[in-house]
Gaussian input, Z-matrix of N, CA and C with variables (Angstrom, degrees):
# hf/3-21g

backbone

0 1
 N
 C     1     B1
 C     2     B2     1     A1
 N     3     B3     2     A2     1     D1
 C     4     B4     3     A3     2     D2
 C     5     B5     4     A4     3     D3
 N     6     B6     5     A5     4     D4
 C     7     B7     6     A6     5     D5
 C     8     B8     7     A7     6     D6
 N     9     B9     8     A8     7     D7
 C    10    B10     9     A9     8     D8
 C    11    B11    10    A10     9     D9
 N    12    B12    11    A11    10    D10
 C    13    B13    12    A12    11    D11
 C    14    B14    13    A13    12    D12
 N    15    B15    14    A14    13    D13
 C    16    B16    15    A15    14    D14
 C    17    B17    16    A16    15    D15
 N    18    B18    17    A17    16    D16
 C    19    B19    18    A18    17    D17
 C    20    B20    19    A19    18    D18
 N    21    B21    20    A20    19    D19
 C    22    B22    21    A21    20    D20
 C    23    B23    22    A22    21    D21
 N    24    B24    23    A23    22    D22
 C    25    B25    24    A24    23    D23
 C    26    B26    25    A25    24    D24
 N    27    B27    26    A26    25    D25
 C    28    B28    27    A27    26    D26
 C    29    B29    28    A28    27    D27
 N    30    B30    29    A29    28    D28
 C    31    B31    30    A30    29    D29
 C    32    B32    31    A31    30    D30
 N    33    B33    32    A32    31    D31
 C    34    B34    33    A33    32    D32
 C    35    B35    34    A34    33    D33
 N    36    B36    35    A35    34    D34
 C    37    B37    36    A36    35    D35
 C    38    B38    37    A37    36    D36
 N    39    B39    38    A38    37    D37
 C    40    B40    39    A39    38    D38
 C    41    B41    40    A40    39    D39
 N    42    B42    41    A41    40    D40
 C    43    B43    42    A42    41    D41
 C    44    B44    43    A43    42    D42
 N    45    B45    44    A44    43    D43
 C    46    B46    45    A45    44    D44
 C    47    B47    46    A46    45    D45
 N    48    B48    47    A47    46    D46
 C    49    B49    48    A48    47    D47
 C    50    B50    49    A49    48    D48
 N    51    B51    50    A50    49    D49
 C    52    B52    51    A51    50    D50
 C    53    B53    52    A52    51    D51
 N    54    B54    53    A53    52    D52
 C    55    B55    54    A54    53    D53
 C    56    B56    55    A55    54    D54
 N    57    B57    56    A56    55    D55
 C    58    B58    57    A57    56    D56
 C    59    B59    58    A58    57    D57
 N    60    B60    59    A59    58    D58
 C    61    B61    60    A60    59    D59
 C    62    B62    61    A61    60    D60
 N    63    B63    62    A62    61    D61
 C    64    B64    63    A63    62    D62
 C    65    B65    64    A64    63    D63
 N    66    B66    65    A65    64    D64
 C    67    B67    66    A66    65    D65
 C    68    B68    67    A67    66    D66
 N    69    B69    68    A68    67    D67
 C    70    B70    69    A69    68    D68
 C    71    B71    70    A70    69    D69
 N    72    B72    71    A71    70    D70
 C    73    B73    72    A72    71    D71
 C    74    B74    73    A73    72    D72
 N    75    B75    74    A74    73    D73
 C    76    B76    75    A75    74    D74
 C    77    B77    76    A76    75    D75
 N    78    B78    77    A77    76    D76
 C    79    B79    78    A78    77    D77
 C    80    B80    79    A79    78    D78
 N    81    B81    80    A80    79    D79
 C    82    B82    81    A81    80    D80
 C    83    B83    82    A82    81    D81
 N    84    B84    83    A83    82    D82
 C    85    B85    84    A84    83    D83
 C    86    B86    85    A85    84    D84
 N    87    B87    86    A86    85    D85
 C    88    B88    87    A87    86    D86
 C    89    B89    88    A88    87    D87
 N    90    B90    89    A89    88    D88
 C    91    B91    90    A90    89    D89
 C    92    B92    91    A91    90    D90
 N    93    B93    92    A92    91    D91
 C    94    B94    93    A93    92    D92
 C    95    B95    94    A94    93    D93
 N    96    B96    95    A95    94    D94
 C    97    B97    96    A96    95    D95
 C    98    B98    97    A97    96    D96
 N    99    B99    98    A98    97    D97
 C   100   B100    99    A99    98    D98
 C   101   B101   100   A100    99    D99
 N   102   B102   101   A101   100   D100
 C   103   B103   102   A102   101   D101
 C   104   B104   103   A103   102   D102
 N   105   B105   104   A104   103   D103
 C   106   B106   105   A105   104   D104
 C   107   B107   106   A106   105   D105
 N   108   B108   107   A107   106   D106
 C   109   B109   108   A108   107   D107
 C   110   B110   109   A109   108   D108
 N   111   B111   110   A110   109   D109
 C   112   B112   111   A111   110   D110
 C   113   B113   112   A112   111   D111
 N   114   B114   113   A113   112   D112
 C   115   B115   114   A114   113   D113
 C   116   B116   115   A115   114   D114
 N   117   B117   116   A116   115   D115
 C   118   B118   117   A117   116   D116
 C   119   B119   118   A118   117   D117
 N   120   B120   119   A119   118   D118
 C   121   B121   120   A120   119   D119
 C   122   B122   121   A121   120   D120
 N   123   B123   122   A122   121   D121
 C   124   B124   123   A123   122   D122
 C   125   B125   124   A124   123   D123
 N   126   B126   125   A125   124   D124
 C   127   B127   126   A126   125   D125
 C   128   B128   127   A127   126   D126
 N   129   B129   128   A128   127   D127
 C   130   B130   129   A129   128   D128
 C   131   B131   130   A130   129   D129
 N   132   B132   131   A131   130   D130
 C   133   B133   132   A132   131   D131
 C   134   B134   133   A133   132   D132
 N   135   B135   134   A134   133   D133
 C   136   B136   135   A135   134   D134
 C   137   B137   136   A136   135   D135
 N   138   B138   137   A137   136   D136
 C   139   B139   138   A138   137   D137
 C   140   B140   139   A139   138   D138
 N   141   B141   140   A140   139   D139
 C   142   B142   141   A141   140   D140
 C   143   B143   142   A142   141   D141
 N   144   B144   143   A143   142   D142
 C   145   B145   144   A144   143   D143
 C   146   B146   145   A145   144   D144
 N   147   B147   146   A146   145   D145
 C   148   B148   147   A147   146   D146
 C   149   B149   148   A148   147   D147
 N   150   B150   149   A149   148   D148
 C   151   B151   150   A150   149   D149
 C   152   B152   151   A151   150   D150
 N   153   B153   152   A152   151   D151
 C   154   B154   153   A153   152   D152
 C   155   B155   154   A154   153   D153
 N   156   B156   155   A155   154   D154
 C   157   B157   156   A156   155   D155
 C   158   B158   157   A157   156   D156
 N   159   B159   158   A158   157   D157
 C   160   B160   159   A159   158   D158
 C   161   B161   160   A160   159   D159

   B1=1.4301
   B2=1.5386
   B3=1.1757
   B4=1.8374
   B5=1.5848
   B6=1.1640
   B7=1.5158
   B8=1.7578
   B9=1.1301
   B10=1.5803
   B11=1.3366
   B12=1.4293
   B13=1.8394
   B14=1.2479
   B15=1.3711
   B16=1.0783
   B17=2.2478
   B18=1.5397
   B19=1.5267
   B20=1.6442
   B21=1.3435
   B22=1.6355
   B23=1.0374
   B24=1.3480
   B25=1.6725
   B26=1.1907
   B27=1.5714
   B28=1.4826
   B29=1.6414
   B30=1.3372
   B31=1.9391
   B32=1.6648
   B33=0.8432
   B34=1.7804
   B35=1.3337
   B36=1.1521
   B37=2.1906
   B38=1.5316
   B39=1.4734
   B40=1.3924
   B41=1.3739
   B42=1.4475
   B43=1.7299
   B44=1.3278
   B45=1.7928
   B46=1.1604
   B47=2.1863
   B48=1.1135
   B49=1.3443
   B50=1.5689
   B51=1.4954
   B52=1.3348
   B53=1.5050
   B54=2.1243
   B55=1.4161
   B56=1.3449
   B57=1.9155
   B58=1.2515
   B59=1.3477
   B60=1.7192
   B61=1.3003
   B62=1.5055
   B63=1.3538
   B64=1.7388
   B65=1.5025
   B66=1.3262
   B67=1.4728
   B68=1.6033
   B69=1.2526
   B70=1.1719
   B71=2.0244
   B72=1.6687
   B73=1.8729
   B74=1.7510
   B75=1.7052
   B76=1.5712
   B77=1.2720
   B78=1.5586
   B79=1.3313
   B80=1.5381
   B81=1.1619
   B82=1.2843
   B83=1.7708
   B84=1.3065
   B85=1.4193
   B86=1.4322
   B87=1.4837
   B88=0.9938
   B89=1.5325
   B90=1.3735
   B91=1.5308
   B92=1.5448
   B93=1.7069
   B94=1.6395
   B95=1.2674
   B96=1.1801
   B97=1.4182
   B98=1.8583
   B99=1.3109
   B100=1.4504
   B101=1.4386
   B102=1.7910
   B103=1.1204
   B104=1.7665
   B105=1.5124
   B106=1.0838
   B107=1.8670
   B108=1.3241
   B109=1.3786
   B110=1.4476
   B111=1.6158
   B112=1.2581
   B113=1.9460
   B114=1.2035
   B115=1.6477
   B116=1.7746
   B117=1.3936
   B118=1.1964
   B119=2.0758
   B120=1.5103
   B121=1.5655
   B122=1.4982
   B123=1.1879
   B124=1.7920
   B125=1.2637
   B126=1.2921
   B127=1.4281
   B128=1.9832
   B129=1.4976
   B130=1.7098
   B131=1.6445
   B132=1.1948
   B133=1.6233
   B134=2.0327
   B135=1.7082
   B136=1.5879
   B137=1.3246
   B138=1.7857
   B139=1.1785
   B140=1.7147
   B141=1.5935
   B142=1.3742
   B143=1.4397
   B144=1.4495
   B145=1.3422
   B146=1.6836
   B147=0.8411
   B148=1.8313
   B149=1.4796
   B150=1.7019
   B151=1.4250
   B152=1.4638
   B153=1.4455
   B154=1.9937
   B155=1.2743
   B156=1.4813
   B157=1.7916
   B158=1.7650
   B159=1.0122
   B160=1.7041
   B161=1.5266
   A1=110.68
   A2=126.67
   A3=139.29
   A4=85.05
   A5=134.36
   A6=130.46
   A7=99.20
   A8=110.78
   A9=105.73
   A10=113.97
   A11=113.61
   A12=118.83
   A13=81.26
   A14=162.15
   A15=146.34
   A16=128.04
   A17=74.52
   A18=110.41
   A19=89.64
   A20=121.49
   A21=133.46
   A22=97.83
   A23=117.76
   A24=114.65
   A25=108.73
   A26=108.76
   A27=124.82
   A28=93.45
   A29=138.93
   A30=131.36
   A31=74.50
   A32=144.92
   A33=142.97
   A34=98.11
   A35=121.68
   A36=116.42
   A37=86.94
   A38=133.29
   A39=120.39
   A40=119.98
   A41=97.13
   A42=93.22
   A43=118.10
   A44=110.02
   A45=116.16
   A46=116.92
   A47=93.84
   A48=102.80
   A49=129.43
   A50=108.03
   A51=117.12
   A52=138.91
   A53=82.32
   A54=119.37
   A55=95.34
   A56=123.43
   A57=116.33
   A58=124.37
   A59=104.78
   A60=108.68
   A61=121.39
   A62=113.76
   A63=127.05
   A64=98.89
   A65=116.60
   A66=117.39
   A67=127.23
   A68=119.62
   A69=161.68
   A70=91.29
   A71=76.27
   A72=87.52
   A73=110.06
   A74=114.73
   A75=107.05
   A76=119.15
   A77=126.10
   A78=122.96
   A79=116.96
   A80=131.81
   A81=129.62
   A82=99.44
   A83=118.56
   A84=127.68
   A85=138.63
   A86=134.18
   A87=127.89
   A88=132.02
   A89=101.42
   A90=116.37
   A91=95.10
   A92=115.79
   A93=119.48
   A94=99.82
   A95=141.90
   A96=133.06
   A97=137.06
   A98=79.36
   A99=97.74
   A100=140.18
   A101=86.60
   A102=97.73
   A103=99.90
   A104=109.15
   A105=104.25
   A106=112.09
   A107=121.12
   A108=124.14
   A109=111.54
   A110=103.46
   A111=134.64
   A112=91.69
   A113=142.02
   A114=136.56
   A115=74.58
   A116=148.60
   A117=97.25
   A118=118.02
   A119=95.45
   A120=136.85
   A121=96.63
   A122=106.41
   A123=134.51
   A124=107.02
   A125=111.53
   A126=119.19
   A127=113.84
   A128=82.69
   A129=107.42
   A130=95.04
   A131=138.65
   A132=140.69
   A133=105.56
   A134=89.50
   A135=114.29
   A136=100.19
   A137=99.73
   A138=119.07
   A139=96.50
   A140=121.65
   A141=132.77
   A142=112.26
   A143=121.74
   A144=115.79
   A145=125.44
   A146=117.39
   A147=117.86
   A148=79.97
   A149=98.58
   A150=122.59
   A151=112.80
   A152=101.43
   A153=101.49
   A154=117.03
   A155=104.33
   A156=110.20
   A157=111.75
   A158=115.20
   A159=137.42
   A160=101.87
   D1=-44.67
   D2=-174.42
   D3=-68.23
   D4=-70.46
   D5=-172.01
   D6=-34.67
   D7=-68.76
   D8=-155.74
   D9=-86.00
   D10=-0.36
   D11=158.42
   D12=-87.42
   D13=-104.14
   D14=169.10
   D15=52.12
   D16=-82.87
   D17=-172.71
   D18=-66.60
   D19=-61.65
   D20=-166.15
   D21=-42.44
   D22=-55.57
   D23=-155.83
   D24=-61.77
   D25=-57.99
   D26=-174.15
   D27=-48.47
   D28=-41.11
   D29=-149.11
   D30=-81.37
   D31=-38.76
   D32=-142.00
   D33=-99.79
   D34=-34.52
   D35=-178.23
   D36=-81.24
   D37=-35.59
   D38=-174.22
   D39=-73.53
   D40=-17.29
   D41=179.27
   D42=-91.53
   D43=-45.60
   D44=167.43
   D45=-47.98
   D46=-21.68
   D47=162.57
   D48=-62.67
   D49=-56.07
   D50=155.57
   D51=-10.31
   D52=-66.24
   D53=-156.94
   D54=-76.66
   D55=-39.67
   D56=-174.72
   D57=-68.50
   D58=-25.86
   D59=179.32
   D60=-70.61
   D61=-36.22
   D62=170.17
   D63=-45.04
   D64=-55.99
   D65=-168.76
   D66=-68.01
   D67=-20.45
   D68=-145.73
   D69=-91.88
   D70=-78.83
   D71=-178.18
   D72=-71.65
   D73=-18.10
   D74=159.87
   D75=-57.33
   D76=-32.81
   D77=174.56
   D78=-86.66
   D79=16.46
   D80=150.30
   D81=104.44
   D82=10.46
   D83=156.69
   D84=-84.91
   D85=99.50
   D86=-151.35
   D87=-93.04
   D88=-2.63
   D89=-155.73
   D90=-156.81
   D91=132.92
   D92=-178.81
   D93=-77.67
   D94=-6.76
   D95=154.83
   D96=-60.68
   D97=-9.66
   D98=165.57
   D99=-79.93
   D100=-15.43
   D101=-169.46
   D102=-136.18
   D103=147.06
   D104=-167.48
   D105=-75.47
   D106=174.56
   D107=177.39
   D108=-54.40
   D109=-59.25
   D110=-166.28
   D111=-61.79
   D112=-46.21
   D113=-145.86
   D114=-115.18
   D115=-23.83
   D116=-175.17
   D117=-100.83
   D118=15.61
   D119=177.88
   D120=-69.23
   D121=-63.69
   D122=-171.97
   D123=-59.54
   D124=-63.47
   D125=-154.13
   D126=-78.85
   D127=-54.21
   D128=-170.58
   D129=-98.92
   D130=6.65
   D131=155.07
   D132=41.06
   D133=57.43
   D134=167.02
   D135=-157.38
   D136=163.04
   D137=-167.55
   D138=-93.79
   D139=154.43
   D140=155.57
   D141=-52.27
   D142=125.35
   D143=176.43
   D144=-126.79
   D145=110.78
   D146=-158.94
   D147=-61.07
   D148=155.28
   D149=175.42
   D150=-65.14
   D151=-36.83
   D152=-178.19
   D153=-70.65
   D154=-21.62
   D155=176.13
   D156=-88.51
   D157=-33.48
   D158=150.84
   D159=-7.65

């Protein structure tokens, strides 16, 4: 059961990741470097996600 609440969470910060990034480049931002960790947490309500963990 801990494994696959586990797994969930991690599929759900990756998507919500996704979703922030779509939104991100809807507002005329092209690159997550533009934006800080902390404001795109805030703003777009997802976590930063390295590409290797991706």
């Amino acid at each position: 059961m801990h494994v696959i609440l586990g797994i969930l969470s991690l599929k759900y910060i990756s998507d919500r990741y996704d979703v922030g990034i779509k939104n991100l480049e809807k507002d005329g931002f092209s690159l997550i470097e533009s934006v800080s960790k902390d404001e795109f947490y805030f703003h777009y309500k997802a976590f930063v996600v390295p590409k290797e963990s991706h």
